[in-house]
N, C-alpha and C positions, 0 to 999 in steps of 0.2 A: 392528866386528862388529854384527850385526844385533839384537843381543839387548841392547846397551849401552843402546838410548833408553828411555826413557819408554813406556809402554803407550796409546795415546792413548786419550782420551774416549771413542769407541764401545766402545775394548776394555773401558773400566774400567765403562763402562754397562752391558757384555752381562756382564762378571762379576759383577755387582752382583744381576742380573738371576737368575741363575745359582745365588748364593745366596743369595735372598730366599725364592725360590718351590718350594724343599722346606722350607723354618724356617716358612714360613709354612702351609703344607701340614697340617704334621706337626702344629705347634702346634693348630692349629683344632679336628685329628682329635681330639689328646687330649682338648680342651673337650668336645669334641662325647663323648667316652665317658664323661669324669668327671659329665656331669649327664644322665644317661638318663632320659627325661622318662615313661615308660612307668609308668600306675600298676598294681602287679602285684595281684589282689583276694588279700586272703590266702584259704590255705586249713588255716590253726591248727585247729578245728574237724573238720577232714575227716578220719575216722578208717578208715573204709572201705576195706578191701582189693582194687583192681581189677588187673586185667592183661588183656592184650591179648587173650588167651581168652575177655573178655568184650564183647568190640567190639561183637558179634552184639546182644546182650542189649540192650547200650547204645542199639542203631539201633532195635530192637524200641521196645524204652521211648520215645524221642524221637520215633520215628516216630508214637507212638500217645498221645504225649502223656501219660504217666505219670510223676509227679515228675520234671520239666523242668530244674530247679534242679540236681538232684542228680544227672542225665544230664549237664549245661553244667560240672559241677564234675569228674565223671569224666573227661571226656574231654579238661577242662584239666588234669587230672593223668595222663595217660597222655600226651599231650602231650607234657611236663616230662619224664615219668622215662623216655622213647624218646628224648629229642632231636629231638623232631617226625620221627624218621623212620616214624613208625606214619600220617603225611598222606594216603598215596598206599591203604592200606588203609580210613583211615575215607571218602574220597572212593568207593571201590568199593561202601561200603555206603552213602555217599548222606546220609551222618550229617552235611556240610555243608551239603548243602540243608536237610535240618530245622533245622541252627542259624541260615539264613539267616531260614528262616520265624517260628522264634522272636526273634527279632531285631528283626520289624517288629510282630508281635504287639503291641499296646497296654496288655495284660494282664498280659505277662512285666513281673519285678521289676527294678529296676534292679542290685541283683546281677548277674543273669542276663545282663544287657547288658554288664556293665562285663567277666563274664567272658569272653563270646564275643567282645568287641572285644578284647581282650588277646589271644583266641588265634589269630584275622587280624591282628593286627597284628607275630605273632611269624612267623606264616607269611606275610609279604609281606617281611618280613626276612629270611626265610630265601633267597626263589628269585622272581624279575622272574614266575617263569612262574605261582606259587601267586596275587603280583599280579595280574595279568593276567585269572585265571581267579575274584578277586574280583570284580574291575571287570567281568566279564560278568554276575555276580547284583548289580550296583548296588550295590556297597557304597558310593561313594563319595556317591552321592547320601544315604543311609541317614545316614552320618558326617554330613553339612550337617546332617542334621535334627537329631543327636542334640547337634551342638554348643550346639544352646541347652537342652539337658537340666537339669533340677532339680538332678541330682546330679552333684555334681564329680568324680567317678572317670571317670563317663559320658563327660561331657563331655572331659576329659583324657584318656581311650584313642580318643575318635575325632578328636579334632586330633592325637594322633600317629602315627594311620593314615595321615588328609591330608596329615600332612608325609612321612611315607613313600611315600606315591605321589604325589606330587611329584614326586620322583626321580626314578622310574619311567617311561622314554622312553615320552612320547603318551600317560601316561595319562590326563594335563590339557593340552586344549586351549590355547591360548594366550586364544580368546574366551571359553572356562568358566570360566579363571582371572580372569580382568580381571572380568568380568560376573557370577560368581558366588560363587566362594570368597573375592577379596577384599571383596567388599559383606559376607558372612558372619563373614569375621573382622573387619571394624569391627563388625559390631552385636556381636558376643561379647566386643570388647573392650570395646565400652561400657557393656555389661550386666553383662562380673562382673569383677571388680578384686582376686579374689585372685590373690597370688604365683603361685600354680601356673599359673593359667590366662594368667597376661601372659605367662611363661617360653613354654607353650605355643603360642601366638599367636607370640611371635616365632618361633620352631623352625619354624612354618609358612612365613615371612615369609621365614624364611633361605633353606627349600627354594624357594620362588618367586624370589627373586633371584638364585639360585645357577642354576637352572634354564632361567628367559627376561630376557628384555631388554624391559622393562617400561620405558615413558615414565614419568617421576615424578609429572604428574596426573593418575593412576589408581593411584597409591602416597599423594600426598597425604596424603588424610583417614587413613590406619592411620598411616603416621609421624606426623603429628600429633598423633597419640593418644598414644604411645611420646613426643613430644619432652615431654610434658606431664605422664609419669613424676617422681618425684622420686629411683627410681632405673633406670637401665637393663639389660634383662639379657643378660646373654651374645652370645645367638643374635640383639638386635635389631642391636647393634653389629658381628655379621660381616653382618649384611645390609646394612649402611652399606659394609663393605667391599666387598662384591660390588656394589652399587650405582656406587660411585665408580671402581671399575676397566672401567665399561663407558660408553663417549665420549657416548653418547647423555644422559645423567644428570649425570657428575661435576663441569659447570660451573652446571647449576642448582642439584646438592645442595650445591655447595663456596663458593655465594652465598648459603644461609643467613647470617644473622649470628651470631658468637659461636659458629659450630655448633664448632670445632675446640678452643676454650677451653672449651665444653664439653664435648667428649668427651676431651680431655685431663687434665680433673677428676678421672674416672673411674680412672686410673691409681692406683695404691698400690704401698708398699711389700712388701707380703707376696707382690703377685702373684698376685690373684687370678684368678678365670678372666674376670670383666667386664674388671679391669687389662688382663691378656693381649691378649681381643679391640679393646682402646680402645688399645694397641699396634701390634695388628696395622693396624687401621684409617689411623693415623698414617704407618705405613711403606707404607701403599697411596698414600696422597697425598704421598706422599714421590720416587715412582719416576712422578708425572705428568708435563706439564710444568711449567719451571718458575715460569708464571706461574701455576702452583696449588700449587707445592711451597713455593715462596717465602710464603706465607701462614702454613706452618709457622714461620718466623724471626721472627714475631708476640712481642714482650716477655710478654705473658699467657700464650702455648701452651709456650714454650719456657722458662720459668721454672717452671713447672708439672712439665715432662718431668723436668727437669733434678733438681727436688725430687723425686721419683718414684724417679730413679734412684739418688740417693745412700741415698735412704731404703731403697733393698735390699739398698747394699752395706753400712749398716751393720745391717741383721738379717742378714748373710751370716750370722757366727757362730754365732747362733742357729738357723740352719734353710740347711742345704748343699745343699739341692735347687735353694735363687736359681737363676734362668740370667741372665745378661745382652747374651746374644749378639743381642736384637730391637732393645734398645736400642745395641747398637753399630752393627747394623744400620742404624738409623732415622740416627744420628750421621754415620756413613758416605755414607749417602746424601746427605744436607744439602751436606758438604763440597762434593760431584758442583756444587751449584751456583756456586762460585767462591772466590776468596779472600777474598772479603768475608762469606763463610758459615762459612769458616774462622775467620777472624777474631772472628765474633761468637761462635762457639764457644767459643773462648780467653775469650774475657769473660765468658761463665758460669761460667770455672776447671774445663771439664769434660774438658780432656788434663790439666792439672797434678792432677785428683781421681782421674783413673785410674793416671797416674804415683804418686803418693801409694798408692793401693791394692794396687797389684803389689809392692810392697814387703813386702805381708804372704804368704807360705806360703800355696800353695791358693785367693789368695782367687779367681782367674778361673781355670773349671775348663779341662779339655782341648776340649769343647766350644764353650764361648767364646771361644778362643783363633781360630780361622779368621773369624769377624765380627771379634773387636779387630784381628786386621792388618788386612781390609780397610776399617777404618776407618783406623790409619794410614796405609797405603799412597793413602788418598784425601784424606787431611789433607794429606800432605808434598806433594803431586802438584800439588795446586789451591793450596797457600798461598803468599803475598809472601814475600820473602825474610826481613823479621823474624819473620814464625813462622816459617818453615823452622829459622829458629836456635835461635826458643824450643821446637820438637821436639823437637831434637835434645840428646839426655842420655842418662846411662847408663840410664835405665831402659826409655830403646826399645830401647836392645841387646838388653838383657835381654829383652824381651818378642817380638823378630824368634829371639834363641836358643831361646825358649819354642817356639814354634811350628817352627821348622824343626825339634827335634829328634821332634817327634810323629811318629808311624807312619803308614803309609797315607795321605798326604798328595796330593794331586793333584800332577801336574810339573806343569801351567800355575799351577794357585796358587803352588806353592812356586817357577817360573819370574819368576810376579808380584811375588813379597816379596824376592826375591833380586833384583833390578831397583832394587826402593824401595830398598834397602840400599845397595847398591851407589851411589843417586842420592845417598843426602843424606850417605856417607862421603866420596863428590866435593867435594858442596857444603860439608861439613866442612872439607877439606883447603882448597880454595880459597879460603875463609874464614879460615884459621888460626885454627878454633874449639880446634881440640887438646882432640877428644873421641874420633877414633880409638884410642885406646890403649886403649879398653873394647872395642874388637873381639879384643884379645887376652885381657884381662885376663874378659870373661865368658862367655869359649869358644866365641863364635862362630866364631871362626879354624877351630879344630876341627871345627866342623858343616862348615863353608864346603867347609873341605877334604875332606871325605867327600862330599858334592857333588859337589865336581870328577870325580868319577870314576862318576858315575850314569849308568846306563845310559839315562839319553834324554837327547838329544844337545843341546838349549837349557838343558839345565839345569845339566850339568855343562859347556858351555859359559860362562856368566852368572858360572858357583863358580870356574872358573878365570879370567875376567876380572878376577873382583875380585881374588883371592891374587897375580894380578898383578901386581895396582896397591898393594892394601893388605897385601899376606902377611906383609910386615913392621914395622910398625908398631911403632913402640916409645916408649919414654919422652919421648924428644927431642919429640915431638909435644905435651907436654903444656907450656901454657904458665905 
């Protein structure tokens, strides 16, 4: 039957593929909401009672120049307590063109700046269209200027403008980008060196590689500034990601030297959010080819990873939020390059550390659980026949019965594991390992069998192949 072989190499590539790039997606997103680079001006102070009844008054005043300050304050607090949806009103009275004008004013306070960038900067978040309708009054040029500003609020609300229209389709050229804003963010990065503003800078760097497909000597001199950090943040490491997934870049960025043993430093066991993105990075040059995946197999990068990993499974208990599903991921992948990837694997003792850890209740959640198979099912696939033996143990039963009894499971995944299963209970039996008898004994039988009867037709085909072959299984197998 058609469903007996092996999944071959494209297939196990495109599933790989499949589920990298929402884990990796979703991951980034989260980074990217956990550190909102936006600085909000307080308004502790601001005790004043307005309402939208007072719009009028407010345009009056702005418009004629009457405590400026304290107009730029009202109208960021009407703002706030509408949900920006009072935008399309204060645009009728024109009250953005006065803040434009106070904007470039020489005279306004750096308050007054930080607070009108904060409130474009919330209205280019809101709608492509309020962007749009900035970038006709030149805010964007305004932002270059302000980035070398004295004061750091200033400075930090108009590079998170520029990285917000970034995004924004055609708002940056591809020759304004190359020729101007990156000349702009080296001089800003050479000029000021607080935390804030490097974080900044990169968040910019990310929209720009996220965006265009930039030759890397015209990235140069800003990554060199960034390689020259003693540490790196977040947003510069997914710009390495984005970088290395586009053909044009990833064999001049991946001939750096040491560049991979450095960015595999970055990993921790807590998981931080640089960890995460020095993760994500790793499983980008993971899924290349693999004359640049194979760099990964490096004694320095993969003794590094490996410490990393263990060091999260043992804060599990400490803190249950871990995931480890990128690192099984990155595992997974490696395997994809042969048995001899497989093999070096085994020599780090990183199946015998996960066998070892499934052992404990809880400790690899339900989420984890669809990367650890497709790390199995990529282990047993590609490995020589003495790993395929040293695999095979009760505690992959247990972790193939883990996951098939999960809910909502896809049939081609759950088509894929029931495949692996079914391969290395063959190569079991053919072996007279007399390790079958844990197909009874840790209820997979039971899952197997409720399979056989699923309504899509490779699936509950693959569950009755095997009850077939192995439905009965019993002591005698054990040697």
């Amino acid at each position: 039957m058609s469903y007996r072989k092996s999944p071959s190499f494209q297939e196990v590539c495109a599933s790989s593929s499949q589920t990298i790039v929402p884990i990796r997606q979703s991951r980034r997103e989260n980074i990217l909401r956990s550190r909102r680079m936006i600085q909000e001006p307080s308004l502790t102070n601001f005790s004043v009672k307005v309402d939208m009844k007072d719009l009028y008054q407010i345009s009056e005043d702005l418009h004629n120049n009457r405590d400026v300050e304290m107009c730029v304050k009202k109208v960021k607090y009407l703002c706030h307590k509408t949900g920006y949806k009072c935008l399309d009103a204060m645009m009728d009275l024109k009250i953005f063109s006065d803040l434009f004008r106070v904007l470039v004013d020489p005279n306004s306070s750096c308050v007054t700046v930080a607070f009108i960038l904060w409130i474009f900067f919330n209205m280019a978040t809101i709608n492509d269209v309020y962007a749009i309708y900035l970038k006709k009054n030149n805010i964007h040029n305004i932002c270059l200027l302000y980035m070398q500003s004295t004061d750091l609020t200033v400075r930090m609300n108009s590079l998170s403008l520029l990285a917000t229209f970034t995004k924004v389709d055609h708002f940056f050229s591809l020759e304004e980008t190359v020729n101007v804003f990156i000349p702009k963010l080296v001089s800003t990065l050479n000029t000021f060196k607080e935390t804030e503003m490097v974080e900044a800078v990169a968040t910019c760097l990310e929209a720009i590689t996220r965006t265009f497909v930039i030759p890397l000597e015209y990235l140069s001199q800003l990554l060199s500034l960034f390689f020259l950090l003693p540490n790196y943040p977040d947003n510069f490491l997914a710009s390495l990601s984005n970088l290395v997934m586009q053909k044009p870049n990833h064999k001049t960025l991946l001939s750096k030297p040491n560049l991979l043993e450095t960015i595999a430093s970055e990993l921790d066991g807590v998981q931080s959010t640089v960890s995460q993105s020095a993760l994500n990075f790793l499983i980008d040059v993971s899924v290349l080819k693999q004359k640049y995946a194979q760099k990964l197999m490096d004694q320095n990068v993969l003794e590094t990873v490996t410490q990393a990993f263990k060091e999260s499974c043992r804060l599990f208990d400490d803190n249950k939020s871990l995931s480890f599903c990128n690192y099984f991921i990155l595992f997974g992948n490696l395997c994809l390059m042969g048995f001899r990837a497989v093999a070096v694997l085994r020599s780090y003792n990183i199946f015998s550390y996960i066998f070892q850890e499934t052992t404990q209740p809880n400790m690899f959640s339900d989420t984890d659980l669809p990367q650890l198979i497709f790390l199995f099912n990529n282990a047993f696939q590609m490995s020589s026949e003495e790993d395929k033996e040293y695999l095979i143990c009760q505690q992959l039963y247990y972790i193939y019965l883990n996951y098939l009894k999960l809910p909502d499971v896809d049939s081609n995944s759950v088509t894929t594991a029931l495949i692996t299963l079914k391969n290395f209970m063959d190569f079991s039996e053919e072996n007279e390992m007399g390790t079958n008898h844990y197909f009874i004994e840790s209820g997979l039988h039971d899952i197997v069998e409720e399979l056989s009867g699923n309504h899509v037709k490779k699936v509950s085909d693959i569950a009755s192949c095997i009850l077939g072959v192995h439905g009965d299984e019993d002591d005698d197998d054990i040697l």
